[in-house]
C-alpha positions as CSV (number, residue, x, y, z in Angstrom):
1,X,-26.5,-29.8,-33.5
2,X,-26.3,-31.2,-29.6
3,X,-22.2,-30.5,-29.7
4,X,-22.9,-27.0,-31.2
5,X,-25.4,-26.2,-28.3
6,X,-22.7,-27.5,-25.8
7,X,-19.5,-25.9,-27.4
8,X,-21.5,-22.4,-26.9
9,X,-22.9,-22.9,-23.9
10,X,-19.1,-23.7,-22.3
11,X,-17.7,-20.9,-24.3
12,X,-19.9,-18.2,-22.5
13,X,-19.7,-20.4,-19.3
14,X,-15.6,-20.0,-19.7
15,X,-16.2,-16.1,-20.6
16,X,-18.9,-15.0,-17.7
17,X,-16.2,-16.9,-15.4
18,X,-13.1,-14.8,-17.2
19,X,-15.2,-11.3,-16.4
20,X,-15.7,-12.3,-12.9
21,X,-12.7,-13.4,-12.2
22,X,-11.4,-9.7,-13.8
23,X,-13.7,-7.9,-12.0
24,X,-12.8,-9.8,-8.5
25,X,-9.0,-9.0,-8.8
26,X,-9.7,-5.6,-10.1
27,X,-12.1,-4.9,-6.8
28,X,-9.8,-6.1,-5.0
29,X,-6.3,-4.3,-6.2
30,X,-6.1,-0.9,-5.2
31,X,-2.9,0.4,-7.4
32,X,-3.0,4.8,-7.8
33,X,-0.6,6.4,-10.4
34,X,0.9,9.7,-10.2
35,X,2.6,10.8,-12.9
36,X,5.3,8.4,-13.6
37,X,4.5,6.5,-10.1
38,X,2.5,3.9,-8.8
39,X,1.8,2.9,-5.9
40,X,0.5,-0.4,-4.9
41,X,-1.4,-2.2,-2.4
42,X,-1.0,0.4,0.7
43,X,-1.7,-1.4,4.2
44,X,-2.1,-1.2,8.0
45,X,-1.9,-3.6,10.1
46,X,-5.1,-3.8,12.4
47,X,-4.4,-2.1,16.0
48,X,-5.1,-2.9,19.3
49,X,-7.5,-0.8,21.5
50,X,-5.8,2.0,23.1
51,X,-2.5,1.6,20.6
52,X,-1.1,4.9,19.1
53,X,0.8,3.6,16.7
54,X,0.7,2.0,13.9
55,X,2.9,1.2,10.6
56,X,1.6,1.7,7.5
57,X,3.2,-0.1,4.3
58,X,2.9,-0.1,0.5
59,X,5.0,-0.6,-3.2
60,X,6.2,2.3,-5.3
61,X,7.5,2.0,-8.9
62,X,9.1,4.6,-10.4
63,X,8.9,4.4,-14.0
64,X,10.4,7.4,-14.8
65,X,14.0,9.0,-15.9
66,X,15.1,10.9,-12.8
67,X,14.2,10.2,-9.1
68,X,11.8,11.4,-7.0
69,X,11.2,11.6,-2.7
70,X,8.2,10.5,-0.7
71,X,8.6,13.4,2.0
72,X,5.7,12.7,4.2
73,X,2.0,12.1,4.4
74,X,-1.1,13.4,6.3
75,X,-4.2,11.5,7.3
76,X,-7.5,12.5,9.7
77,X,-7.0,9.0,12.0
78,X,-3.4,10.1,13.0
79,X,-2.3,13.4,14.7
80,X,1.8,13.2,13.6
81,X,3.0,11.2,10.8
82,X,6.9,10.3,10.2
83,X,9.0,8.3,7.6
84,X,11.2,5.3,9.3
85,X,13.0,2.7,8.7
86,X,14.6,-0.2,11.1
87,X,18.5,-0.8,11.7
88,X,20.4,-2.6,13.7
89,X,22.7,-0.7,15.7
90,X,25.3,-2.9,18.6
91,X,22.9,-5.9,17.9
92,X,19.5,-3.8,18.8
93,X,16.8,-2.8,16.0
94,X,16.1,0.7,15.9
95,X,13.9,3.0,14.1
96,X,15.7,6.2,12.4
97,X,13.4,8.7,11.0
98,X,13.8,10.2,7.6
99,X,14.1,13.6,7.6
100,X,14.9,13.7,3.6
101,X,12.4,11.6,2.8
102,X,12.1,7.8,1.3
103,X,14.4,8.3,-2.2
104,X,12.4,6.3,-5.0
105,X,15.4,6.1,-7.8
106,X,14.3,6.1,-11.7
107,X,13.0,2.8,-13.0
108,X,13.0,1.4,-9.5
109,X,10.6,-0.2,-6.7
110,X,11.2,0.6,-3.2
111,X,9.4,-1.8,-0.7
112,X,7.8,-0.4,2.5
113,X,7.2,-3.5,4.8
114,X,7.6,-4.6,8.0
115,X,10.9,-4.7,9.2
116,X,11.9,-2.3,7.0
117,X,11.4,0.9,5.9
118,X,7.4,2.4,6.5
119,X,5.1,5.0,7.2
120,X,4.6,5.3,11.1
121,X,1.5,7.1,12.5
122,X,1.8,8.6,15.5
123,X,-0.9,9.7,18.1
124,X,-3.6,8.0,16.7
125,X,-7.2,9.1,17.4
126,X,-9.1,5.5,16.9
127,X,-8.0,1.8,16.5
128,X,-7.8,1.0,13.4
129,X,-10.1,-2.0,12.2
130,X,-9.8,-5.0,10.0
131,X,-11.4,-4.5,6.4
132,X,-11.8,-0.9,6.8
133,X,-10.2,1.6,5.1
134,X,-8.5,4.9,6.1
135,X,-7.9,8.0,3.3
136,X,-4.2,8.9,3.7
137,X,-2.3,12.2,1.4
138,X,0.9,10.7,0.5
139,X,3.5,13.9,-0.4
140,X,6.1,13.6,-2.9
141,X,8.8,16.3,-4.1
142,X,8.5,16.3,-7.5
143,X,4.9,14.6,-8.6
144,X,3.0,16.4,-5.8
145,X,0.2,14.6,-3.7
146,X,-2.3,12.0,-4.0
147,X,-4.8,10.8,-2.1
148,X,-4.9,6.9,-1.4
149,X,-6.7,4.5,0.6
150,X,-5.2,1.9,3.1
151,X,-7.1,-1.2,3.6
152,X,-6.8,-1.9,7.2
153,X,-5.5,-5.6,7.3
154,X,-5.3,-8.7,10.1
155,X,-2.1,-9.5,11.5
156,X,-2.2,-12.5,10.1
157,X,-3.1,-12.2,6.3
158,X,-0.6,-9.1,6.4
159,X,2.3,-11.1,4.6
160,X,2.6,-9.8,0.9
161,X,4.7,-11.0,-1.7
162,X,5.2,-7.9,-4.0
């Protein structure tokens, strides 16, 4: 009878531990869909005082048939927002903005990440602060808009491996 006791008690031990574990990584994953998109894990990296600028960086999958374009975005914290990404041009990095937009092809991920390509706000109004979040409209050309938060992160936990 003792082992029965014990058997049940560490198979709702194992299963309270399995719901918080599920509800930790779901608090803490902030993935949005649209349509056939998602997009996942969109970050800042915390700002210095007085900085007006700042990158902003993200996943998006495509798991559609035909491709679609993130054209450009909008948000309260930054007066101008443009679409970037870094070259190297004679040996110097450079940003080139993307008029056309950031082309997301059918069943494909494109990366935004440092270094690469990204969001960049311009003119911002506030620093932003570790663990807050800002609301930003993301704008795409065939699936419309969403609204999605970035989770303002530390320079130094800002290394993701998606």
């Amino acid at each position: 009878m003792g082992k029965k006791i014990l058997m049940s008690f560490l198979v709702k031990i194992l299963i309270i531990l399995f719901n918080l574990s599920f509800l930790n990584n779901f608090a803490f994953s902030h993935d949005y869909y649209l349509g056939k998109l998602t997009i996942d894990h969109p970050y800042i990296i915390e700002t210095m005082p007085g900085a007006k600028v700042a990158g902003g960086y993200l996943k998006i999958t495509n798991r559609g048939s035909s491709s679609d374009y993130l054209l450009g975005a909008e948000s309260l914290f930054s007066k101008k927002i443009e679409l970037h990404a870094m070259i190297i041009e004679n040996d110097i990095m450079k940003m080139n903005m993307l008029k056309d937009g950031i082309e997301i092809p059918a069943g494909k991920e494109i990366l935004l990440k440092p270094g690469g390509l990204h969001i960049m706000f311009k003119e911002l109004n506030k620093p932003l602060k570790k663990a807050e979040k800002e609301k930003v409209v993301l704008k795409f050309k065939k699936n419309g808009k969403i609204i999605v938060k970035f989770a303002i992160e530390s320079l130094h936990n800002s290394k993701h491996n998606h």
